[in-house]
N, CA, C and O atoms as a GROMACS GRO file, in nm:
protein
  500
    1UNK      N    1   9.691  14.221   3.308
    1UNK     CA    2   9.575  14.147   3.261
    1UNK      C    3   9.594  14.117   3.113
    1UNK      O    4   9.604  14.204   3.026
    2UNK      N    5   9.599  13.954   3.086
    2UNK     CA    6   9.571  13.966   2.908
    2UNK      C    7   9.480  13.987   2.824
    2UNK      O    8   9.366  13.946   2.849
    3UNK      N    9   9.501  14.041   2.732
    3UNK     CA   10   9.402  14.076   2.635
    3UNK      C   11   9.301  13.969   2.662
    3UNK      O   12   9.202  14.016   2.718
    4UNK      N   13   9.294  13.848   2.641
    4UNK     CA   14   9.183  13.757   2.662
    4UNK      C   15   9.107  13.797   2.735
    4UNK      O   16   8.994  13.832   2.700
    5UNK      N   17   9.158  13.803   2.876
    5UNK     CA   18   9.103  13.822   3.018
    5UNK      C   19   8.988  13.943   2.946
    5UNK      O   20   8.881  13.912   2.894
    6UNK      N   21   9.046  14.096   2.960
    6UNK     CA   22   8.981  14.198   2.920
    6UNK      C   23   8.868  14.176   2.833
    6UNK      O   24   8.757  14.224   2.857
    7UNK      N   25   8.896  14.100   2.727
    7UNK     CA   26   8.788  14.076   2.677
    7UNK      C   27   8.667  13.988   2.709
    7UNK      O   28   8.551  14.008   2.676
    8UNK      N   29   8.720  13.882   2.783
    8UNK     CA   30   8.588  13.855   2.868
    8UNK      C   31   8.563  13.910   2.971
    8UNK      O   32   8.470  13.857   3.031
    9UNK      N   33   8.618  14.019   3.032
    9UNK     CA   34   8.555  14.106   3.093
    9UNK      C   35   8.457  14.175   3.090
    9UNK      O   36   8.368  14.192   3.174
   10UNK      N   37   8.476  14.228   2.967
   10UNK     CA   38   8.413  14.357   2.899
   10UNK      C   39   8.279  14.299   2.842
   10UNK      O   40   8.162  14.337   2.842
   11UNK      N   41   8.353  14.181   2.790
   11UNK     CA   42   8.168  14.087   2.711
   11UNK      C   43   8.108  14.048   2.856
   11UNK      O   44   8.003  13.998   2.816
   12UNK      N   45   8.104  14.041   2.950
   12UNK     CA   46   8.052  14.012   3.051
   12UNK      C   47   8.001  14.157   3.118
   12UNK      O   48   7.884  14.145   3.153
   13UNK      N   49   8.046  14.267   3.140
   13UNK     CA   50   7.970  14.401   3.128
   13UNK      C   51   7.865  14.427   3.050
   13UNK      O   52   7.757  14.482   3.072
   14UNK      N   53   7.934  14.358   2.910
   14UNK     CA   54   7.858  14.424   2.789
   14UNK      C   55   7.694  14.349   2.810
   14UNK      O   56   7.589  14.408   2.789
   15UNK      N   57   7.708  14.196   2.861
   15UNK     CA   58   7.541  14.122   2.889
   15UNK      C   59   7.465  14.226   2.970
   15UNK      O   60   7.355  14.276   2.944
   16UNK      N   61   7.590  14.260   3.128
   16UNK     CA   62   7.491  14.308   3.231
   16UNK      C   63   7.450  14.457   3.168
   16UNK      O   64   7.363  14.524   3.224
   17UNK      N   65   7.485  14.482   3.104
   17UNK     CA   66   7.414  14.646   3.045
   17UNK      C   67   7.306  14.642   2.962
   17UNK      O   68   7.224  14.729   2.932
   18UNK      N   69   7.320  14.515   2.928
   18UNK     CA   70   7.181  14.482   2.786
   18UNK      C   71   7.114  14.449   2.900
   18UNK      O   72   7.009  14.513   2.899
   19UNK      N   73   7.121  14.377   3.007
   19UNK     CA   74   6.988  14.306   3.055
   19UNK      C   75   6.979  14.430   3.163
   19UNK      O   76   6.878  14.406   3.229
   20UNK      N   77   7.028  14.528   3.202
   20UNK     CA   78   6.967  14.643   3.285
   20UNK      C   79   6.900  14.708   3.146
   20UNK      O   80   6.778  14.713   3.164
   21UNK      N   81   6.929  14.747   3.044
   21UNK     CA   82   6.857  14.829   2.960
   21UNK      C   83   6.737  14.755   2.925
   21UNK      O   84   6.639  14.829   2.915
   22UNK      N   85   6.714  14.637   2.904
   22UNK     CA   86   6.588  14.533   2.879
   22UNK      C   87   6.505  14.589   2.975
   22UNK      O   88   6.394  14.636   2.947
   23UNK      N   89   6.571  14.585   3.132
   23UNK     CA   90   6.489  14.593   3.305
   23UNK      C   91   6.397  14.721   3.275
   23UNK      O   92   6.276  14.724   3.296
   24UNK      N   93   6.501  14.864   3.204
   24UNK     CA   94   6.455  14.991   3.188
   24UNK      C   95   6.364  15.005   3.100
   24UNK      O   96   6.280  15.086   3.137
   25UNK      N   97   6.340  14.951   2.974
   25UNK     CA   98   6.303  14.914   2.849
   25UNK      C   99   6.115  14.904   2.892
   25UNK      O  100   6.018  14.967   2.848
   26UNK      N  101   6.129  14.792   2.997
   26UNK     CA  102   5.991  14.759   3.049
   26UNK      C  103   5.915  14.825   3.186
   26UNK      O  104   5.813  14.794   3.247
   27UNK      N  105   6.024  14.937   3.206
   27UNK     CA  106   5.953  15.020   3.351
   27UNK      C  107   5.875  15.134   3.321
   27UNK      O  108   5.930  15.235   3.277
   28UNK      N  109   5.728  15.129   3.342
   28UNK     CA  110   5.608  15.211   3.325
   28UNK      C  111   5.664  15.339   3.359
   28UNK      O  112   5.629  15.429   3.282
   29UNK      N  113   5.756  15.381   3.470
   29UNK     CA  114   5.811  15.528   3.457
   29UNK      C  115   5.898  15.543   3.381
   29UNK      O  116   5.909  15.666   3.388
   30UNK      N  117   5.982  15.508   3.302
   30UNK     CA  118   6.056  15.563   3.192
   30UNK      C  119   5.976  15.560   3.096
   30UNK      O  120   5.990  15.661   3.027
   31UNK      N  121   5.856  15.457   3.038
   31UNK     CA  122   5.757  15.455   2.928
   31UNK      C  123   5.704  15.645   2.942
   31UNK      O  124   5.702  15.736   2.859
   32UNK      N  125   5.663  15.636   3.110
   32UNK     CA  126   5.606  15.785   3.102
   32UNK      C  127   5.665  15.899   3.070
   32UNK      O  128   5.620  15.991   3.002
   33UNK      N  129   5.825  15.885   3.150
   33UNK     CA  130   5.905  15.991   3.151
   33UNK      C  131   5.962  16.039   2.967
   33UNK      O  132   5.983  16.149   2.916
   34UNK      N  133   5.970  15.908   2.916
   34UNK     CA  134   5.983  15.944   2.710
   34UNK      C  135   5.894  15.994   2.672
   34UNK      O  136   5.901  16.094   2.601
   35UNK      N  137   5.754  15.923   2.716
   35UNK     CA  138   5.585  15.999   2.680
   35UNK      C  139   5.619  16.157   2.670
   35UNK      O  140   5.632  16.228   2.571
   36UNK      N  141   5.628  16.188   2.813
   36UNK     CA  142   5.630  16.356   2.852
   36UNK      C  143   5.742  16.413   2.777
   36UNK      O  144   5.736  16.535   2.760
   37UNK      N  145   5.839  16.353   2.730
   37UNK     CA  146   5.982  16.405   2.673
   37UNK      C  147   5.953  16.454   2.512
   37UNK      O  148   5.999  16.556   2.461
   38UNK      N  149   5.875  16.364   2.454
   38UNK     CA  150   5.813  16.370   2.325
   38UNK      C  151   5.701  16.470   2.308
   38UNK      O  152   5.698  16.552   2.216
   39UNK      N  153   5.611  16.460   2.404
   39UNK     CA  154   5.508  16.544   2.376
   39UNK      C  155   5.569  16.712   2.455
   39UNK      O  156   5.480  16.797   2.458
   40UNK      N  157   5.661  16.741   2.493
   40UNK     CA  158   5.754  16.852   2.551
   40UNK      C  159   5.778  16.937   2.465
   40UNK      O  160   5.756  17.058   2.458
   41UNK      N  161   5.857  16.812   2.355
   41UNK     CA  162   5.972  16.858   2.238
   41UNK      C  163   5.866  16.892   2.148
   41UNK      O  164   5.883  17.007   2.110
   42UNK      N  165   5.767  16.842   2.099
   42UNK     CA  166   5.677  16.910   2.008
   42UNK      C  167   5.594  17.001   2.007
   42UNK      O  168   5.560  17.070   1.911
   43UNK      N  169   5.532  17.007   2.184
   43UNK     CA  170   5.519  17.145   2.203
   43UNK      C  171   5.609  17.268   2.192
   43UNK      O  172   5.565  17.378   2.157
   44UNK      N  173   5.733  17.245   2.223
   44UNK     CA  174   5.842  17.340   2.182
   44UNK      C  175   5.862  17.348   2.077
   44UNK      O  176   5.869  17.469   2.055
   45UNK      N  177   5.888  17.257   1.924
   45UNK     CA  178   5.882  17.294   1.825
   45UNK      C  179   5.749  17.375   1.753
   45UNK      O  180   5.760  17.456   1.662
   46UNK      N  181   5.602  17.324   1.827
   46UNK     CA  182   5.507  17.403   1.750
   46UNK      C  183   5.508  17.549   1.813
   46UNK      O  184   5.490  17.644   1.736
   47UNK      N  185   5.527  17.570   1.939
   47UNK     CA  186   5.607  17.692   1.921
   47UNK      C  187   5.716  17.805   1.905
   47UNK      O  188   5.724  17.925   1.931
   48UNK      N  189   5.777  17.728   1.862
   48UNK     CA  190   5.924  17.736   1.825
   48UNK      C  191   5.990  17.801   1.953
   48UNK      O  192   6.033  17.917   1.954
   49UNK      N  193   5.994  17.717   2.058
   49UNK     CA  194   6.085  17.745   2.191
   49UNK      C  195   6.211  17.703   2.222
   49UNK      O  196   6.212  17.599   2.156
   50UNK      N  197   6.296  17.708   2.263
   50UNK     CA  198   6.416  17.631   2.292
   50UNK      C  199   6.403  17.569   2.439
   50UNK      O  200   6.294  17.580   2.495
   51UNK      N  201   6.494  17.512   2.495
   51UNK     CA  202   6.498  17.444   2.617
   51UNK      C  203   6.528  17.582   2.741
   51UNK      O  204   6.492  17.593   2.858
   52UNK      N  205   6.606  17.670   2.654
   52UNK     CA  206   6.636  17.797   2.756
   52UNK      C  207   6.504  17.905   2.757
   52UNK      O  208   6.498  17.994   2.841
   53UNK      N  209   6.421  17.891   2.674
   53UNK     CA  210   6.318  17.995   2.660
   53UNK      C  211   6.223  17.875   2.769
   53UNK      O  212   6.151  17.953   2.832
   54UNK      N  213   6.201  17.784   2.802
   54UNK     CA  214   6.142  17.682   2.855
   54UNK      C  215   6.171  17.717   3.035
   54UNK      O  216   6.105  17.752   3.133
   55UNK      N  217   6.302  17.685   3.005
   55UNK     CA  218   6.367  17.740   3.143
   55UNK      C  219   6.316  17.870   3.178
   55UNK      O  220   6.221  17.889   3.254
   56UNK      N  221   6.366  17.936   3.135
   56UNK     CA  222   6.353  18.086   3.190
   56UNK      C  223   6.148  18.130   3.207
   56UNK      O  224   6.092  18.208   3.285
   57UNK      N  225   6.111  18.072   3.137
   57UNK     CA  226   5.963  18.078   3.165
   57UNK      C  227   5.911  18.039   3.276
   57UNK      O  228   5.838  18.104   3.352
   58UNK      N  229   5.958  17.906   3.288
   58UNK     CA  230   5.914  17.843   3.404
   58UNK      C  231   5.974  17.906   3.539
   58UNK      O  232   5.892  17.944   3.623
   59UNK      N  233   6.078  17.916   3.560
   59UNK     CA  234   6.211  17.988   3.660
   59UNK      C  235   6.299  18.054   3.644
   59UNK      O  236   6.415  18.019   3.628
   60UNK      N  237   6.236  18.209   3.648
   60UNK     CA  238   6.250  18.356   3.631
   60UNK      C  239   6.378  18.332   3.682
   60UNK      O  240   6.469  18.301   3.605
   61UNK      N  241   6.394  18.340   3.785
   61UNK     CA  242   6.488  18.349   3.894
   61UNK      C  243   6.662  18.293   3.816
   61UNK      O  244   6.768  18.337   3.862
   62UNK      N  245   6.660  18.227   3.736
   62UNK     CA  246   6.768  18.141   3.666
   62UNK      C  247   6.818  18.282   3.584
   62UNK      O  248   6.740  18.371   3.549
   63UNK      N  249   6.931  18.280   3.566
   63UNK     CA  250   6.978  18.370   3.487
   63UNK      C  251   7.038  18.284   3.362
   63UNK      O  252   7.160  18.286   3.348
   64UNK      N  253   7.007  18.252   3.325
   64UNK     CA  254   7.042  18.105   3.218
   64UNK      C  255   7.040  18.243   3.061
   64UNK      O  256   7.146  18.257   3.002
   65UNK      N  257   6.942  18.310   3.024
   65UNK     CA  258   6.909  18.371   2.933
   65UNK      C  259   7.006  18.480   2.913
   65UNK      O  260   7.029  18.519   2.799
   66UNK      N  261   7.077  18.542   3.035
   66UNK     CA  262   7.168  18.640   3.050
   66UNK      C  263   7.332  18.561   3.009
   66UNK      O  264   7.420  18.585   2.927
   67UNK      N  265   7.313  18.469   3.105
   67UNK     CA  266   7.428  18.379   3.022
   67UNK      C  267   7.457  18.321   2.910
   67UNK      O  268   7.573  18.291   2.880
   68UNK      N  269   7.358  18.297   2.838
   68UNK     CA  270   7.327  18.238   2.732
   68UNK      C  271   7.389  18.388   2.628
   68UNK      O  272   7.482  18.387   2.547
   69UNK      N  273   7.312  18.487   2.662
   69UNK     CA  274   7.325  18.616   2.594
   69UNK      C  275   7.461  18.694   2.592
   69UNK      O  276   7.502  18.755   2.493
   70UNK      N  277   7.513  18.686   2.688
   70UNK     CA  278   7.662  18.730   2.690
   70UNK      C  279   7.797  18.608   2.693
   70UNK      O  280   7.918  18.630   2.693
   71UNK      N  281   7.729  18.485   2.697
   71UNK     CA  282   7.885  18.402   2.671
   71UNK      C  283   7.957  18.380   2.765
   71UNK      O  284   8.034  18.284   2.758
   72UNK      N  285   7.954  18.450   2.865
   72UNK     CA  286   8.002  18.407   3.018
   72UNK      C  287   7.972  18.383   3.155
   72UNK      O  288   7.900  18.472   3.200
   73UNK      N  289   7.994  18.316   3.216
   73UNK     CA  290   7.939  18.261   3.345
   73UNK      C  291   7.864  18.372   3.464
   73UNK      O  292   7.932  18.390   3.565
   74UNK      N  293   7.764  18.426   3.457
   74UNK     CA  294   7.719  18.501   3.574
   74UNK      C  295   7.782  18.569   3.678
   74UNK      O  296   7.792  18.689   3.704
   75UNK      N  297   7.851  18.393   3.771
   75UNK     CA  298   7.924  18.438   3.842
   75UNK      C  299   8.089  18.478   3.858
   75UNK      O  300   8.175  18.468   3.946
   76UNK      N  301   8.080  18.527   3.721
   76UNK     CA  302   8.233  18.577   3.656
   76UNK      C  303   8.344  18.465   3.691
   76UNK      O  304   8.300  18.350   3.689
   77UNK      N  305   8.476  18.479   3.722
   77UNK     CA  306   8.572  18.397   3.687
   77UNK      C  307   8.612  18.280   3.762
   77UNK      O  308   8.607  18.310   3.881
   78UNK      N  309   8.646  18.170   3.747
   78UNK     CA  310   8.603  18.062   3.834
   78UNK      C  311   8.736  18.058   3.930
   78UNK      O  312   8.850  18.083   3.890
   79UNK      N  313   8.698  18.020   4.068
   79UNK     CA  314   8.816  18.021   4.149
   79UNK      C  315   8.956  17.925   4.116
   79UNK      O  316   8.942  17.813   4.066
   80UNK      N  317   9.061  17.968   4.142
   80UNK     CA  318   9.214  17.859   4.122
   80UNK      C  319   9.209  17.782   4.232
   80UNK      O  320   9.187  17.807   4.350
   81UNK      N  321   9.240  17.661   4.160
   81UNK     CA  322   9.258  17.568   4.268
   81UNK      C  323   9.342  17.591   4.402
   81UNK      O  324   9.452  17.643   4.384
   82UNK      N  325   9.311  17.565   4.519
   82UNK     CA  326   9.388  17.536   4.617
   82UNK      C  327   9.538  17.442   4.615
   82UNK      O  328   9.529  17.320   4.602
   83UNK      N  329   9.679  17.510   4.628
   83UNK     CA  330   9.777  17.455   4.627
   83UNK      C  331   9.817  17.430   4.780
   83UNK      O  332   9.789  17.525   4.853
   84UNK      N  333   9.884  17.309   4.846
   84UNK     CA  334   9.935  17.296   4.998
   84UNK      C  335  10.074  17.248   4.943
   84UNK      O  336  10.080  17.151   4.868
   85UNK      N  337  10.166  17.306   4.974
   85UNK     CA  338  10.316  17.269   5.004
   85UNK      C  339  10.334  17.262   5.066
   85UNK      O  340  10.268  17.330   5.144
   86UNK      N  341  10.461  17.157   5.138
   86UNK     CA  342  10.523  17.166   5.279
   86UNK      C  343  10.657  17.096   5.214
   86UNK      O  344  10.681  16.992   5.153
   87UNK      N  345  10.763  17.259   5.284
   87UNK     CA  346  10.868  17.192   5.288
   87UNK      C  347  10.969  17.118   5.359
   87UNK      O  348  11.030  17.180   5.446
   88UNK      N  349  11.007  16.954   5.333
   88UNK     CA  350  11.050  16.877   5.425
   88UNK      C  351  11.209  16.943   5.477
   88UNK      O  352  11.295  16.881   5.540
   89UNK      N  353  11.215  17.077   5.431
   89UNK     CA  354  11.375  17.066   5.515
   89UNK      C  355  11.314  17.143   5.656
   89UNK      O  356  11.386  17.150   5.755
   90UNK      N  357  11.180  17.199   5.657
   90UNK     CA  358  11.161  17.320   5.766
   90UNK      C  359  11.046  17.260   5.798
   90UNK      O  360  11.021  17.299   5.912
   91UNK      N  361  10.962  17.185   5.762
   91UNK     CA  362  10.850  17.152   5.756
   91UNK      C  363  10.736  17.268   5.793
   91UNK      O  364  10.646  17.256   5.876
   92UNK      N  365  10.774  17.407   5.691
   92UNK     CA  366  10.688  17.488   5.670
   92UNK      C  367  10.587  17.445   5.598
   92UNK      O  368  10.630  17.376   5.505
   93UNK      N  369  10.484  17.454   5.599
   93UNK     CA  370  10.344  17.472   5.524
   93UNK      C  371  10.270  17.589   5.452
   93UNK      O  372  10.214  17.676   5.519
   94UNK      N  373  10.271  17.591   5.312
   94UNK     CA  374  10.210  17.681   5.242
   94UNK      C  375  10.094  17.686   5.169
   94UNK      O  376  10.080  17.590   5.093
   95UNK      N  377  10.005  17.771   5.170
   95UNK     CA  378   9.825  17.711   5.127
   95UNK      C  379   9.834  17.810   5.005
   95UNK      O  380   9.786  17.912   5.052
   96UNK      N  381   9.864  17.834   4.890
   96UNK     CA  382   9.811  17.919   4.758
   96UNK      C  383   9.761  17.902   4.676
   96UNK      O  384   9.740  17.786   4.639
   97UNK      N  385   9.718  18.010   4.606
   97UNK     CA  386   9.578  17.980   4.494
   97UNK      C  387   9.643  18.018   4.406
   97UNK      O  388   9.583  18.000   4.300
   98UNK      N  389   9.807  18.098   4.384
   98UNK     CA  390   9.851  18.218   4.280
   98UNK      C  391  10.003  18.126   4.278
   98UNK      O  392  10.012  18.029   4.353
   99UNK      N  393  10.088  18.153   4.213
   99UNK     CA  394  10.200  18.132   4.219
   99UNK      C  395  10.270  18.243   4.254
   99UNK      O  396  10.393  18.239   4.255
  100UNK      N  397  10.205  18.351   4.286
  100UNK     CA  398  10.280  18.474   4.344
  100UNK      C  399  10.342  18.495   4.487
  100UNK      O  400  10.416  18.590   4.512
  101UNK      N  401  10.300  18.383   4.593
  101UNK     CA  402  10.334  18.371   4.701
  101UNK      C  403  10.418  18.418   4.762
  101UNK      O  404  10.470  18.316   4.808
  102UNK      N  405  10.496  18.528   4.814
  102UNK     CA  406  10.610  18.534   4.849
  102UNK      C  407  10.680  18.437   4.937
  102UNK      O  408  10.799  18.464   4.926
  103UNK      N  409  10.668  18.358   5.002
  103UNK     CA  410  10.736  18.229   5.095
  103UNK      C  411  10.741  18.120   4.983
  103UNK      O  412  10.840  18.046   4.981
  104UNK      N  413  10.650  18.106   4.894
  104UNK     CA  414  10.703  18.008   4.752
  104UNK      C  415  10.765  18.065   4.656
  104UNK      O  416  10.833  17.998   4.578
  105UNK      N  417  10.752  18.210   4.641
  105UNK     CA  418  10.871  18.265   4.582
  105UNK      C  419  10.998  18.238   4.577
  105UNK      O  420  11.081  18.212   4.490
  106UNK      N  421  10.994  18.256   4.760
  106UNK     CA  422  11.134  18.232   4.791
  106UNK      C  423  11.192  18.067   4.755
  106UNK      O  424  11.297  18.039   4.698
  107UNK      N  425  11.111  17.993   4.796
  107UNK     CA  426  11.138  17.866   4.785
  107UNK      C  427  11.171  17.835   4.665
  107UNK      O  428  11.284  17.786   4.660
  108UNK      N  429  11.119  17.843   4.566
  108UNK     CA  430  11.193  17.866   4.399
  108UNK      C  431  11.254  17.898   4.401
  108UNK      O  432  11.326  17.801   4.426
  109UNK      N  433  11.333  17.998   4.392
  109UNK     CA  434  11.425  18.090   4.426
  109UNK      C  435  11.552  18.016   4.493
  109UNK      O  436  11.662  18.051   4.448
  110UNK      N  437  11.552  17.916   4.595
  110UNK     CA  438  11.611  17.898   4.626
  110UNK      C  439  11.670  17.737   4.601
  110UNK      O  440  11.783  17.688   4.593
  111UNK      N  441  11.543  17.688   4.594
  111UNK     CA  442  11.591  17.535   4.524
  111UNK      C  443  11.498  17.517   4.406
  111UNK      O  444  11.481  17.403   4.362
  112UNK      N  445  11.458  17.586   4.371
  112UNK     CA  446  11.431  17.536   4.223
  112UNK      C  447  11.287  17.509   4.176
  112UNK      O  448  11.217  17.425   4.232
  113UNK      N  449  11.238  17.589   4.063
  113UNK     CA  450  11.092  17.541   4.054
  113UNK      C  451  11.064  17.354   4.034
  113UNK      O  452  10.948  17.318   4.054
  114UNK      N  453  11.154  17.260   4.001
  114UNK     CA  454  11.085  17.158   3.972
  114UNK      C  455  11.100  17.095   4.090
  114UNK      O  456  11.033  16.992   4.098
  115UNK      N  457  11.194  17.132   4.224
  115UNK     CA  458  11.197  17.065   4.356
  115UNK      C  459  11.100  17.090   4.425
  115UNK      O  460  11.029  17.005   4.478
  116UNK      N  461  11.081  17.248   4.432
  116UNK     CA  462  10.937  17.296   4.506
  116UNK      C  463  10.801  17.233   4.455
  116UNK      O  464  10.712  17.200   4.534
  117UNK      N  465  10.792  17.219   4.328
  117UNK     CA  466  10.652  17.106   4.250
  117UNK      C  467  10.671  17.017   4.358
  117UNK      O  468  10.599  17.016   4.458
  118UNK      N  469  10.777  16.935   4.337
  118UNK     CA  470  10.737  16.838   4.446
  118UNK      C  471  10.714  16.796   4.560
  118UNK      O  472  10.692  16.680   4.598
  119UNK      N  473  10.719  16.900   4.620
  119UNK     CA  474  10.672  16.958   4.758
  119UNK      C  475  10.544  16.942   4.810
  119UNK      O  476  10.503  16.947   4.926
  120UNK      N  477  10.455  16.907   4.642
  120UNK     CA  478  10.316  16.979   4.649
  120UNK      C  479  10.257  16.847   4.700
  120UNK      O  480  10.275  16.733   4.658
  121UNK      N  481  10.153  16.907   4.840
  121UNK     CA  482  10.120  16.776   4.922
  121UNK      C  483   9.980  16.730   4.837
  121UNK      O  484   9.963  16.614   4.800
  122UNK      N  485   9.880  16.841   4.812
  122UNK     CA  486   9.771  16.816   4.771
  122UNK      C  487   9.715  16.931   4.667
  122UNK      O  488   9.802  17.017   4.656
  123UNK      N  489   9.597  16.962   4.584
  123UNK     CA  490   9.534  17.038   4.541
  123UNK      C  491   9.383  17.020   4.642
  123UNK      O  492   9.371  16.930   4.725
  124UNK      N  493   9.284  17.116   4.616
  124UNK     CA  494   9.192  17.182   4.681
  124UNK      C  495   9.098  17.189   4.610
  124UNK      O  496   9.100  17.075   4.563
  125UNK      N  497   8.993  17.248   4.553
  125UNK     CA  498   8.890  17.321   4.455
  125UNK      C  499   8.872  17.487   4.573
  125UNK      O  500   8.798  17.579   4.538
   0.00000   0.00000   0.00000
């Protein structure tokens, strides 16, 4: 694409975003929803609250304040992605979360960590 092109691209985005923000600009529920946002924030400043003292008032149940207080995630350490290999000389299939695998061990081991990378069919969450 040439630079030209892109740029009338982008100026042609850039109208349709002004004239959706104009659309938003004039809708009685966002007028309300800023109303309530403003008069929120100054109730929180006249009592000097934060958004987490707000939270946790309203919904005990949130551990937001405990997290907030110790710096780390509640539910402690976040899972490793899902790794799937398959290798095309055996067309074995391997599912790991660790690089400790012993069957991808071996496979390193035997041809090489940057051949086995490419093995790699997919990631997971």
């Amino acid at each position: 694409m040439s630079l030209l092109n892109e740029y009338i691209q982008k100026e042609q985005q850039l109208k349709q975003l002004q004239e959706e923000l104009q659309r938003l600009e004039g809708d009685q529920r966002l007028k309300g929803e800023l109303e309530f946002k403003e008069r929120l924030e100054a109730l929180m400043d006249e009592f000097e609250k934060s958004a987490a003292d707000v939270i946790a008032l309203l919904d005990p149940s949130t551990d937001r304040a405990a997290t907030k207080a110790t710096g780390a995630p509640a539910t402690g350490r976040r899972k490793r992605r899902l790794k799937i290999y398959k290798n095309p000389h055996t067309g074995e299939i391997i599912e790991t979360r660790g690089g400790n695998h012993k069957g991808l061990r071996s496979w390193k081991d035997q041809y090489g960590d940057e051949t086995v990378e490419s093995w790699l069919v997919r990631m997971e969450d």
